[in-house]
N, C-alpha and C positions, 0 to 999 in steps of 0.2 A: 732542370727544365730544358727540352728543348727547342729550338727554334722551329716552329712546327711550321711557317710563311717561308721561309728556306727549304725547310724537306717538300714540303707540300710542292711548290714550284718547281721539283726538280723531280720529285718522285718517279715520275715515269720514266726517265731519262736512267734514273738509279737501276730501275728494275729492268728494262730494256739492253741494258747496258751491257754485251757477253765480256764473260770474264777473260781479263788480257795475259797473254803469257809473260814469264818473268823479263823486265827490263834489261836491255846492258846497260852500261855505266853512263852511257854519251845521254841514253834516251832518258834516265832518271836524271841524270843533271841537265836538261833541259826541263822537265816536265818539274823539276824545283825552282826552275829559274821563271817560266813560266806562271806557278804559284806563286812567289815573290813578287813579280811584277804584278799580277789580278790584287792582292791586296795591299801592297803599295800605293796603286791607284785609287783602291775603295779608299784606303787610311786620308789622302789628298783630296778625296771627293771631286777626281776624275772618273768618272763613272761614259764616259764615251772612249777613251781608252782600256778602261779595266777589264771586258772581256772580249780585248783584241785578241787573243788567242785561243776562246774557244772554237768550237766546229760545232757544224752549222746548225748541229739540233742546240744544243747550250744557246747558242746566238738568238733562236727564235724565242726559249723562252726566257730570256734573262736579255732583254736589249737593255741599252741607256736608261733608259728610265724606269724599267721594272728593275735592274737593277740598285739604282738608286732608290725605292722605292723599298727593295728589303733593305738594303743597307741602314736606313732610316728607321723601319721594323726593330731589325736587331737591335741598335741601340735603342729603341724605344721599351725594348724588352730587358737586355743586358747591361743595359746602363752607357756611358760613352762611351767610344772605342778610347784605347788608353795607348796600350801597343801593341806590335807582335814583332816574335823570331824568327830564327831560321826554320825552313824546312828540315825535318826528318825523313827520311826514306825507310816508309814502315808495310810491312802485310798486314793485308787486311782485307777481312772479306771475300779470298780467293783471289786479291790482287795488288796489286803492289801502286802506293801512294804515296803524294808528297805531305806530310802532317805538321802545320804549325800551329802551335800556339798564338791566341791571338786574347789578348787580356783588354774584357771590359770593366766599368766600374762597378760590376758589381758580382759580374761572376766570368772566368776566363775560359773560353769555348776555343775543339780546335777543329781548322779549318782544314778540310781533306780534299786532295784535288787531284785528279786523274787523268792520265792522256791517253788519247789513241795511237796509234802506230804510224799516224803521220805526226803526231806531234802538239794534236789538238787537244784543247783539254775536254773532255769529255765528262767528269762527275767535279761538280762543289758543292760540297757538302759544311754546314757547321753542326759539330756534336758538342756537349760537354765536354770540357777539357780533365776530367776526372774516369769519363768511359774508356778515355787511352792512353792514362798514366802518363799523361806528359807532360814532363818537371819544366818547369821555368829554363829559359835558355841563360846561362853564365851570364852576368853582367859585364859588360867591358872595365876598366878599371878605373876611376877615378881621376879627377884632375889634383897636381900633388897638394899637397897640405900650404898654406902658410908657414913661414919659417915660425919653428918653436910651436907651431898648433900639433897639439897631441887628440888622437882619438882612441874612446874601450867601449868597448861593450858595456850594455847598464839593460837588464828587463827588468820592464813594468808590471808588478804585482795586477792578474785582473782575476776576476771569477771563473772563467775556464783554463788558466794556466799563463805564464810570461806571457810576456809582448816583449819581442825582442827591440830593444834599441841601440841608440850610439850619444855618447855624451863627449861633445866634444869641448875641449877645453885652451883656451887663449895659451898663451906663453906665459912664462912663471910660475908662481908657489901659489896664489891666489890668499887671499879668499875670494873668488871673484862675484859680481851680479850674472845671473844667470836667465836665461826665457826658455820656458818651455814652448815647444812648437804643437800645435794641435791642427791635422788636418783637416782637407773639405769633406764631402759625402764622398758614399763608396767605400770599398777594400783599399783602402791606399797604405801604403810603404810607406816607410821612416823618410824617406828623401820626397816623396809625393811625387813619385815619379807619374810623368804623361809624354805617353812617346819618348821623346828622348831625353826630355827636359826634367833635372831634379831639381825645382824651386827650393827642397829645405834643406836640402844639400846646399845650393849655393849661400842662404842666408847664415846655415847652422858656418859655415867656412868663412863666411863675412862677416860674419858677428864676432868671431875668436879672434880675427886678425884687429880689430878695432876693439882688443880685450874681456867680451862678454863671453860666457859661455854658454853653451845650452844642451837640450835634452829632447831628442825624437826618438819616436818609438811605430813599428808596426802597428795597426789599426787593429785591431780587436777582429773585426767584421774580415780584415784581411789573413788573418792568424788562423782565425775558428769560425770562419764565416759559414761554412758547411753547417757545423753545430750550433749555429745562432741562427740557422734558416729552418735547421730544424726543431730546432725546441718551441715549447707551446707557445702561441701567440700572445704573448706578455711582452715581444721585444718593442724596445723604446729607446726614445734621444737619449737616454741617459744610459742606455745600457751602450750604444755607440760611439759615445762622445765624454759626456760628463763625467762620470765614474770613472774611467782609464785616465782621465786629465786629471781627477783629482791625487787619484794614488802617483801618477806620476809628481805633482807636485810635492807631496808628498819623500817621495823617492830623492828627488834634486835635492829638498831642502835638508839632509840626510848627511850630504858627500862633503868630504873634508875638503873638498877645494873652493865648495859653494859658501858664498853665502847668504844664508837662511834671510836675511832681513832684505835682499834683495831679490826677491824672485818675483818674476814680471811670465804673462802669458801672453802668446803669439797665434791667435788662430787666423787659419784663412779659411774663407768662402762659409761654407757649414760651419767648423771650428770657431770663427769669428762671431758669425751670429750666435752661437754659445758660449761664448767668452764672458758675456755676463753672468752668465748664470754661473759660470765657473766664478767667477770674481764674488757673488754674492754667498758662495757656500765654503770658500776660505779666504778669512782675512789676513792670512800671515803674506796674500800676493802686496807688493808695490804697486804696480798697474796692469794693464792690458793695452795691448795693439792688434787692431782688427783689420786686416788684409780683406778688404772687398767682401766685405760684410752687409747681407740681404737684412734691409730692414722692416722688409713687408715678408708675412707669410710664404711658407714654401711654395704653396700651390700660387700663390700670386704670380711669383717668380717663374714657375714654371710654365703657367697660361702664359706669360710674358715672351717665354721662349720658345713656347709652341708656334704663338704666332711669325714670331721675327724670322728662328730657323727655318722653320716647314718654308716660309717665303724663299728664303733664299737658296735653299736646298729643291726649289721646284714643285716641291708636295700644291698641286692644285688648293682650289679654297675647299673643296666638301671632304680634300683630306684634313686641313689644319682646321677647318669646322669643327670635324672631329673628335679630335685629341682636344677643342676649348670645350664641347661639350661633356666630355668623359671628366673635365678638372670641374667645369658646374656642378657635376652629378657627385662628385667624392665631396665638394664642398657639405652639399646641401646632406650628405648620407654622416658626415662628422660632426655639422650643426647640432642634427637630434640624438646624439650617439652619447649613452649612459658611457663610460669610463670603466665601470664596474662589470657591463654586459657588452665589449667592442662586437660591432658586426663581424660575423664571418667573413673568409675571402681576404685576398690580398688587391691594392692598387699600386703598381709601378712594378709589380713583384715583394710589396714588402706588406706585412702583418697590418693589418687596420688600428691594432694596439698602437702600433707605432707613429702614424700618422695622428692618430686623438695625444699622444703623448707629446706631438706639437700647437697643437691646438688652443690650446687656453697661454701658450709661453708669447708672452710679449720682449724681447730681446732689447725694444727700444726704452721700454718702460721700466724694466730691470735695471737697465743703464744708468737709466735717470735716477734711480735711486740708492746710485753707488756715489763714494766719498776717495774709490782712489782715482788716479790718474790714467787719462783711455788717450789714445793715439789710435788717431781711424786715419786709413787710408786706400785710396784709390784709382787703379789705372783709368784716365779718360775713352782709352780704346777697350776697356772692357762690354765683349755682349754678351756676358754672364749674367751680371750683377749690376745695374743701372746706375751709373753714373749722376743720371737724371730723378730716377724714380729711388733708388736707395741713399747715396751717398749724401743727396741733398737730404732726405727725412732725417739721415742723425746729425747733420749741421743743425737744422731747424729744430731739431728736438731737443742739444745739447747748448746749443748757441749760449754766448756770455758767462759760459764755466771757466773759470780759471786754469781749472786741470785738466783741459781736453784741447788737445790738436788736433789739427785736419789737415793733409795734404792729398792735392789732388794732382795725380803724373798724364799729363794729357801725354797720347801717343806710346802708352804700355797697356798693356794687354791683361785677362783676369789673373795670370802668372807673375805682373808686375816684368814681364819681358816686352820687346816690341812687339806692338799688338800685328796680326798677320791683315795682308789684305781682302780677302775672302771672307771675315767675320763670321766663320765656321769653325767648328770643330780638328777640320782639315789646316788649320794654323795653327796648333799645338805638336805637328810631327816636323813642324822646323826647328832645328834644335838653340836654343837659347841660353842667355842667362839672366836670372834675376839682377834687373838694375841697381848699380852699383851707388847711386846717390839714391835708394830707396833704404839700402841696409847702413848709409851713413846715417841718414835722417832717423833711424830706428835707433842705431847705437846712441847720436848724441843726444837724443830724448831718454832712452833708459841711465844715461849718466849724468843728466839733469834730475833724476827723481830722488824724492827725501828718501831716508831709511823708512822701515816701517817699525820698529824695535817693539812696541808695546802690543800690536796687533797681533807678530808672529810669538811670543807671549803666552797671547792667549788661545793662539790657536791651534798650539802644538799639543798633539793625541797623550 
């Protein structure tokens, strides 16, 4: 899919544009440095800086606020922005371009940006990141292990082939308790990488060093998401989420270092709010811990964020009108919608299938009718997931169980990092780490929990 609100606003500009002769060295390394900086600033949601260096036709059609205005587009198409790389210095078109990678949640488009001969930029463009072969930029290298924390490779058995993961494991012979980690929405990686920050990376590193070990894996949607967008509209939460969570389960309780009677699941955001249902379709789990877990429907949550965002990001009201009217109309178009017969068409970009496949899941209600042990928690500085409107319905709905804690981190953000001060989007590309008395309170809860012995029992295939 292309971003047709980006071509369209630039089009003319595209076609107008005579073709530039080859660059020297000085003038591609500026016209990449130039690139870098325009989305760097889109990433921070400076958007009165970000097309300080185009010339003068780019300038008139893309100011401040029509800028920010696709910017907001995009993701409303692509899903968040997540991150992006360096520039490449690629032909193209009869002319020579800076090409980066820029990865949203849901599909990674790349961004092509052109200078003139004084230096200006003159085309930006965003294409599919698949129409120009352009591989993911090398990862920088890790922070080192814990003394005695070992990591290997482990893929997750799914229906289009591995899910590549990493199992990382405490110091010692083990047998140790283990968490599977399951992420939010979107193509997400094994580490849940956004912008710079790897949340499961840091919890999967904190968790070993305080003796647990655990199990992440590549997202399905991130692996074969190509082939899961294209197959028939049958896709569902269960083909994104539950299914890969269970075989991975599955998978952990397997390893000779694990042990089976203690496997406990970790979702955040999406992850989370299907943690029940994971918890209700194998019993050989101990418990569950839900990281900022939405307890109201998706599109709740989304109307929620239409409004708060579009505000703060400038979108006028007859823009955030809008996108609340488009979340009424998917409402009211899912109320009447057979299961059997989903409506044609997609909303958000994804299969109608898949939206009806959340439709009837009550996540808090599932909860309530589970027997193991749940640990819910949440950043106060989260403007993802409501602190106010979610966290409080599963106090309230769980309240006076025995087996259920709740902590609340005022001043951490939907990542469980410091929350940024802009309450955007643009606070995710500061790079972070998961709080460090979040992955205690995790450990000494999962090493408070009984065995499950008789469950896992019965619940082994």
């Amino acid at each position: 899919m292309i971003t047709r609100f980006l071509l369209a606003s630039c089009a003319g500009l595209l076609l107008a544009t005579p073709l530039a002769a080859t660059a020297d060295s000085a003038a591609a390394a500026a016209c990449q440095a130039h690139s870098t900086a325009l989305l760097d600033a889109l990433a921070r949601g400076d958007y009165a800086h970000a097309g300080k260096d185009f010339d003068a036709d780019v300038s008139r059609a893309l100011g401040a606020d029509r800028l920010h205005q696709v910017w907001e587009q995009v993701q409303a198409q692509m899903g968040a922005y997540q991150s992006h790389g360096a520039p490449a210095w690629r032909a193209m078109a009869g002319r020579e371009l800076a090409v980066t990678r820029v990865v949203f949640a849901r599909q990674p488009l790349a961004a092509l940006v052109g200078c003139d001969a004084e230096g200006g930029i003159d085309t930006f463009r965003l294409i599919p990141a698949a129409a120009v072969a352009l591989a993911p930029a090398a990862e920088a290298p890790g922070p080192a292990l814990p003394a005695g924390v070992r990591e290997q490779p482990l893929a997750v058995p799914s229906p289009l082939g591995p899910l590549p993961g990493t199992l990382t494991l405490p110091a010692g012979a083990g047998p140790f308790p283990a968490m599977l980690l399951v992420a939010g929405s979107g193509p997400s990686d094994r580490d849940e990488t956004i912008g710079p920050n790897k949340p499961f990376r840091d919890l999967a590193q904190g968790l070993a060093a305080e003796g647990i070990a655990s199990l992440r894996y590549d997202k399905r949607t991130h692996v074969y998401g190509k082939a899961m967008m294209e197959r028939p509209a049958d896709l569902s939460i269960d083909d994104e989420v539950t299914d890969d969570a269970l075989s991975a389960v599955r998978l952990l309780a397997a390893q000779p270092a694990i042990d089976p009677h203690r496997l406990f699941v970790l979702g955040h955001s999406l992850g989370a709010m299907m943690a029940p249902r994971i918890g209700q379709r194998d019993a050989r789990l101990a418990g569950l811990v839900l990281l900022a877990a939405p307890a109201r429907p998706l599109l709740d949550v989304s109307a929620e964020q239409a409004r708060e965002q579009g505000a703060r990001h400038g979108l006028d009201e007859a823009q955030i009108v809008g996108r609340a009217q488009a979340i009424v109309a998917e409402r009211k178009l899912l109320a009447g919608a057979d299961p059997r017969h989903p409506p044609p068409g997609r909303f958000g970009g994804v299969p109608q299938h898949y939206w009806l496949s959340l439709r009837d899941y009550r996540q808090v209600e599932v909860a309530q009718g589970l027997s193991m042990p749940l640990l819910v928690l949440q950043g106060g500085g989260d403007f993802q997931v409501s602190p106010a409107q979610d966290f409080a319905r599963w106090k309230q709905a769980l309240a006076g169980r025995t087996r259920v804690s709740f902590h609340l981190y005022p001043g951490l953000s939907h990542l469980f990092m410091p929350a940024g001060g802009t309450q955007t989007l643009a606070d995710y590309a500061v790079p972070g780490h998961v709080d460090a008395g979040v992955i205690r309170d995790i450990a000494a809860w999962t090493k408070a929990q009984p065995f499950v012995a008789k469950q896992v029992a019965q619940a082994r295939p």
